[in-house]
N, CA, C and O of each residue as an XYZ file, in Angstrom:
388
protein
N       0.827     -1.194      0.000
C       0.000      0.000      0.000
C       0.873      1.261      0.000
O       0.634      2.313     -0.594
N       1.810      1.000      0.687
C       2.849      2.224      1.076
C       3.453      2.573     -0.505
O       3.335      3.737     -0.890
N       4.110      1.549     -1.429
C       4.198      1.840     -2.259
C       3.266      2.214     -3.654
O       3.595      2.916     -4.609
N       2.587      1.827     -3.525
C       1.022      2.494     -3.943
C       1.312      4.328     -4.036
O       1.593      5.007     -5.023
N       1.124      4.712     -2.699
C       0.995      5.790     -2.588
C       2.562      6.500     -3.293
O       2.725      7.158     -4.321
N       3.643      5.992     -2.149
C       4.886      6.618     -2.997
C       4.830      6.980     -4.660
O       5.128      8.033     -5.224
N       4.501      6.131     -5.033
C       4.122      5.907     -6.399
C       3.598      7.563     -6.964
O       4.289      8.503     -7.357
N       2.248      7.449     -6.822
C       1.660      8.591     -6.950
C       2.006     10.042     -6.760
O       1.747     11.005     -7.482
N       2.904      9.942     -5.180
C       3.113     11.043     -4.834
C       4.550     11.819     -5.584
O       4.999     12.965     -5.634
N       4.883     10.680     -6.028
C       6.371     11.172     -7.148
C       5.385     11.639     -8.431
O       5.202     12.774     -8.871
N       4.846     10.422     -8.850
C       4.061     11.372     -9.865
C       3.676     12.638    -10.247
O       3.987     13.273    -11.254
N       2.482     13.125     -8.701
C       1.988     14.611     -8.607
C       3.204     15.524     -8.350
O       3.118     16.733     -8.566
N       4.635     14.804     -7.767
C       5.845     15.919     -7.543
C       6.258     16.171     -9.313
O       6.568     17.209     -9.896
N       6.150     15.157     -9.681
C       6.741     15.316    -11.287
C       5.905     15.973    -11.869
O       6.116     16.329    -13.029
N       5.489     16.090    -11.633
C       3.505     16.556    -12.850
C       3.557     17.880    -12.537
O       3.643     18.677    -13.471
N       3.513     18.400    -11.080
C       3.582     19.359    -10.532
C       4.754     20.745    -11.206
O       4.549     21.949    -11.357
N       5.850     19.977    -11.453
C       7.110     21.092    -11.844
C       7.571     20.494    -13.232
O       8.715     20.750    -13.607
N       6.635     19.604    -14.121
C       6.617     19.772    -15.523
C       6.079     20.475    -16.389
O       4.891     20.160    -16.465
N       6.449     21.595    -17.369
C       5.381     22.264    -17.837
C       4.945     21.409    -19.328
O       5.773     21.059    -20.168
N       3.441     21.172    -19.423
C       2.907     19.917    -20.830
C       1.983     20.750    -21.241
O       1.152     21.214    -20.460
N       2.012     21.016    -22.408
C       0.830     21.280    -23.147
C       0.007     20.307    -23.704
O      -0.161     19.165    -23.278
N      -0.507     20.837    -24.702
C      -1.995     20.007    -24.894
C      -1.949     18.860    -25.688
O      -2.899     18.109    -25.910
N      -0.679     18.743    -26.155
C      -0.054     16.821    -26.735
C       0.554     16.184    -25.829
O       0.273     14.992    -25.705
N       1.555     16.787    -24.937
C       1.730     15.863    -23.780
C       0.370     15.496    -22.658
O       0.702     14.809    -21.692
N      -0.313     15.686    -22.693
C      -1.765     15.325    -22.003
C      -2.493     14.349    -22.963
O      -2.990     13.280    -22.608
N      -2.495     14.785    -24.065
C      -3.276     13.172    -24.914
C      -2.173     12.365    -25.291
O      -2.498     11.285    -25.782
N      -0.737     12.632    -25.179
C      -0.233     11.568    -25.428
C      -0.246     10.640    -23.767
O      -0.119      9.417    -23.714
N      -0.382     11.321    -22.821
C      -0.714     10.817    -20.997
C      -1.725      9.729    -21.057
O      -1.717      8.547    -20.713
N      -2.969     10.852    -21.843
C      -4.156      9.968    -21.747
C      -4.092      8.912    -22.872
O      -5.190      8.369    -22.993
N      -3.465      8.595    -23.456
C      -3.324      7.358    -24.726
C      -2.513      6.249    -23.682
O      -2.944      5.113    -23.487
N      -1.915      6.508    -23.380
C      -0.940      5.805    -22.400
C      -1.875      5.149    -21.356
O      -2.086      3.937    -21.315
N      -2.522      6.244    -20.347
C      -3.226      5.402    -19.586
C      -4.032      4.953    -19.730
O      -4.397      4.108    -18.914
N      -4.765      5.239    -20.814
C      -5.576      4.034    -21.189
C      -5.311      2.291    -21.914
O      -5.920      1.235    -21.743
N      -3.841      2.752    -22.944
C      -2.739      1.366    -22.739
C      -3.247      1.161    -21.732
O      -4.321      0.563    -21.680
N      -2.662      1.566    -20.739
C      -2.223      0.690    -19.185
C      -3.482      0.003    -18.827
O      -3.496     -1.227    -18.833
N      -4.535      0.673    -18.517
C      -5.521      0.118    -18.121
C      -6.475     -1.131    -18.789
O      -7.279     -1.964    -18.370
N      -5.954     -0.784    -19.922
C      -6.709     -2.316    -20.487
C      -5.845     -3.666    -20.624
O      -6.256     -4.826    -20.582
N      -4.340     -3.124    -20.827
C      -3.577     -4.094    -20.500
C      -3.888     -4.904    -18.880
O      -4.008     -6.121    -18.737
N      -3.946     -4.195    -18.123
C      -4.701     -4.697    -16.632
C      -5.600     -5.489    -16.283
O      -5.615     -6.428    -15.488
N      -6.906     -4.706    -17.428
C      -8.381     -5.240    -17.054
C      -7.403     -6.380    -17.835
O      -6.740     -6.946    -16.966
N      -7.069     -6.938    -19.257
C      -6.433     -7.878    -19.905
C      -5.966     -8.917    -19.012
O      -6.193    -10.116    -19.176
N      -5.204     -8.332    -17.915
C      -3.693     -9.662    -17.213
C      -4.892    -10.107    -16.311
O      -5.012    -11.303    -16.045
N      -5.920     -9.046    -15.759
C      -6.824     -9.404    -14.167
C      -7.595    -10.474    -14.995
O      -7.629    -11.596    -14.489
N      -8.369    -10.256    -16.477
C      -9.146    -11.358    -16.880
C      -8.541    -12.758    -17.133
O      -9.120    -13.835    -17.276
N      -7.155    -12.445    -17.151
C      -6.482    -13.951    -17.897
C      -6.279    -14.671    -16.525
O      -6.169    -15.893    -16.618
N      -6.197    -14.062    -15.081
C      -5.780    -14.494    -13.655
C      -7.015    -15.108    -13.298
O      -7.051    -16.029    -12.481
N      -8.132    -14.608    -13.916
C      -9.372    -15.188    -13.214
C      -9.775    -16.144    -14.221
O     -10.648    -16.874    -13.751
N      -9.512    -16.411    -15.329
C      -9.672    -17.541    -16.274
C      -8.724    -18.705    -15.868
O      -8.796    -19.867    -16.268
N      -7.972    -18.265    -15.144
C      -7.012    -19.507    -15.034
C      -7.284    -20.069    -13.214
O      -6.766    -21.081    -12.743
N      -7.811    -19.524    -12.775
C      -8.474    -19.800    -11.349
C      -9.724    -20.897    -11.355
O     -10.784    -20.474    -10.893
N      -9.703    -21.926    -11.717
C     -10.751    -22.952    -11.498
C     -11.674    -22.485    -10.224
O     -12.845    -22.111    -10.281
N     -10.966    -22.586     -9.228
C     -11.845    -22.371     -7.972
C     -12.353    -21.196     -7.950
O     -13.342    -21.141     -7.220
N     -11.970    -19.844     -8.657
C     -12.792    -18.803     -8.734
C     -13.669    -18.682     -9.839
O     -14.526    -17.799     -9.890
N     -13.457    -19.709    -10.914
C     -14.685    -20.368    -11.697
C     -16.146    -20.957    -11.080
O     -17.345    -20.830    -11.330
N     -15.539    -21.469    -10.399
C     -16.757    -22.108     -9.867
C     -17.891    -21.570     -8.636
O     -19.038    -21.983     -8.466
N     -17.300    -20.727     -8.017
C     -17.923    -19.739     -7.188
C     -18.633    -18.558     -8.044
O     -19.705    -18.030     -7.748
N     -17.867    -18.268     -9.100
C     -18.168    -16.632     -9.055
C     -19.442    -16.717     -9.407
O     -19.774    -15.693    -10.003
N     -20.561    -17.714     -9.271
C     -22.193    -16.911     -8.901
C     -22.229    -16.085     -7.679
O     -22.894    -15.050     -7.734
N     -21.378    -16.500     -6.159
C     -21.379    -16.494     -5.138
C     -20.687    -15.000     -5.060
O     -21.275    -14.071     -4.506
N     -19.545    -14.867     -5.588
C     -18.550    -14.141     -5.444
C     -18.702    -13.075     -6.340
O     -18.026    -12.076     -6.091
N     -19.649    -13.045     -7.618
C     -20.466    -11.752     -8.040
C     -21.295    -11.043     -7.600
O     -21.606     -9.925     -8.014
N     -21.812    -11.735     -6.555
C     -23.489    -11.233     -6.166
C     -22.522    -10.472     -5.145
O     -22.752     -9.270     -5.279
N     -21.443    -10.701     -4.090
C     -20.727     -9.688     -3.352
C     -20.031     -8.554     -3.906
O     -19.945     -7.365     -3.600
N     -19.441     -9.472     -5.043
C     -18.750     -8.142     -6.005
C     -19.609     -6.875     -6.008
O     -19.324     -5.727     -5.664
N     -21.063     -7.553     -6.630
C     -22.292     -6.589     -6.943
C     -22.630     -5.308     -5.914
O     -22.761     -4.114     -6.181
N     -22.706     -5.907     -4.835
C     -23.111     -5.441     -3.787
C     -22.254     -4.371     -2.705
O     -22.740     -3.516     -1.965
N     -20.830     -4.739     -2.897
C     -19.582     -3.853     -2.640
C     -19.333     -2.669     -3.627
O     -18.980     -1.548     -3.260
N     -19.533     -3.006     -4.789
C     -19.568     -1.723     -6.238
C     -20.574     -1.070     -5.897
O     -20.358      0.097     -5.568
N     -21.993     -1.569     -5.852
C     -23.128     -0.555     -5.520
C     -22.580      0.504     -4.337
O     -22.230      1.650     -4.621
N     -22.561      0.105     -3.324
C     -22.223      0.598     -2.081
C     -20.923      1.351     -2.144
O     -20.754      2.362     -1.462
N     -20.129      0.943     -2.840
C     -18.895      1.818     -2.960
C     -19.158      3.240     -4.072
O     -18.738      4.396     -4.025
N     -19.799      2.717     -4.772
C     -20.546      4.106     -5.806
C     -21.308      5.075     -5.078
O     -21.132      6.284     -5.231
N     -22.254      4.525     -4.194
C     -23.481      5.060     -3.500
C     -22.438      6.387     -2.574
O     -22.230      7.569     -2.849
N     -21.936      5.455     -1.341
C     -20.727      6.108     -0.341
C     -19.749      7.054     -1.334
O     -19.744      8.166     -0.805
N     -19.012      7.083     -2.415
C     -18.344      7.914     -3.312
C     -19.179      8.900     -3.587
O     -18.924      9.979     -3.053
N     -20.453      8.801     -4.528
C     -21.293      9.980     -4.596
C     -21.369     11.139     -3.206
O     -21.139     12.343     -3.092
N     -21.818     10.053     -2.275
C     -22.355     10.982     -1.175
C     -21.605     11.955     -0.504
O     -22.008     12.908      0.163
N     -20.001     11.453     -0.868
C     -18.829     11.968     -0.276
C     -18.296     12.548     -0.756
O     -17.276     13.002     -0.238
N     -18.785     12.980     -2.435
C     -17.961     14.067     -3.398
C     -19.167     15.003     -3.329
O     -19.057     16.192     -3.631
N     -20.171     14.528     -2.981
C     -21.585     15.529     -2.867
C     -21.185     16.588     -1.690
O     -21.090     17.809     -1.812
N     -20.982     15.823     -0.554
C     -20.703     16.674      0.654
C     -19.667     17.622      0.700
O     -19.855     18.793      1.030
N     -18.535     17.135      0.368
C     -17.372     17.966      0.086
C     -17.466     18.779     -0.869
O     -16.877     19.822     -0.586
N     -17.980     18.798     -1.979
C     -18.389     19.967     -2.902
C     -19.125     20.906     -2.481
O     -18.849     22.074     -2.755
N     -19.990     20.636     -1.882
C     -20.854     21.694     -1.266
C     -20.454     22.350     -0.076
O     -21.081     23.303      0.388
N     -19.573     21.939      0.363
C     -18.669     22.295      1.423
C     -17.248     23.339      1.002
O     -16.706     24.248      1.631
N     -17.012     22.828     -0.129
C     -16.445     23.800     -0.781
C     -17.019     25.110     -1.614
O     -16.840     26.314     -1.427
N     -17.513     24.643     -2.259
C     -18.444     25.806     -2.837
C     -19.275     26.968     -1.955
O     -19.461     28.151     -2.238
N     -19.685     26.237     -0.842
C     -20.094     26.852      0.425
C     -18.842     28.400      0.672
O     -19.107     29.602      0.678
N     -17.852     27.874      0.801
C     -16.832     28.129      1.338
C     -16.058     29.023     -0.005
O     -15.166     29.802      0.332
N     -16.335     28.931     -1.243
C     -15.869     29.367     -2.446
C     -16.663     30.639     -2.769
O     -16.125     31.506     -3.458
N     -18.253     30.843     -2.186
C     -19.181     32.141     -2.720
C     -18.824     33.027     -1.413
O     -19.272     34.173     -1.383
N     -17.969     32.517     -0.232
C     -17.800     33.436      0.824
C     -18.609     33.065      2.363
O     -18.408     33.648      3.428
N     -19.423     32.095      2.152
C     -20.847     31.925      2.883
C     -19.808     31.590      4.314
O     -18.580     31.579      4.401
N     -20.958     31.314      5.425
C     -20.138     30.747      6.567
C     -20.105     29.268      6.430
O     -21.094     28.633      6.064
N     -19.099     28.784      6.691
C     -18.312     27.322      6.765
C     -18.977     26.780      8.147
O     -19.004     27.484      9.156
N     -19.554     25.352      8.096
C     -20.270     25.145      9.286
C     -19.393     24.442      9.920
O     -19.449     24.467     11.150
N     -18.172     23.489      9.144
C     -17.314     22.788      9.667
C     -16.237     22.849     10.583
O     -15.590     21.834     10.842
């Protein structure tokens, strides 16, 4: 996890004191989207080759299902709050926090 984050945080230091215009950003976004399907790609070939997660995943979708809902639901509610908390705070108003 730790490196997870390191990860990132070199990133936003690099990103931060690079100056990119508007081809280095779609050539970013061409890239990460490479990356990401190469991923969804390696994660589908790991779970094709998992017999035992063959045979569950009626079991093990219906949780999947149910953790995504709830993780969408909780994300909304929490970019809802904080936006309005900012914006609150962005027209001048009083901050209740």
């Amino acid at each position: 996890m730790i490196m997870y984050l390191a990860v990132l945080v070199v990133g936003c230091l690099i990103g931060s004191k690079v100056a990119m215009n508007d081809g280095h950003h779609q050539k970013l976004a061409s890239i990460q989207s490479i990356a990401l399907y190469f991923l969804l790609f390696i994660m589908g070939a790991k779970v094709g080759m998992d017999k035992d997660m063959l045979r569950s995943f009626g079991r093990i979708g219906l949780q999947g299902t149910i953790i995504a809902l709830f993780s969408v639901l909780f994300s909304i509610l929490g970019v809802s709050v904080v936006s309005k908390t900012l914006f609150k705070f962005d027209r001048g108003e009083q901050n209740d926090l």
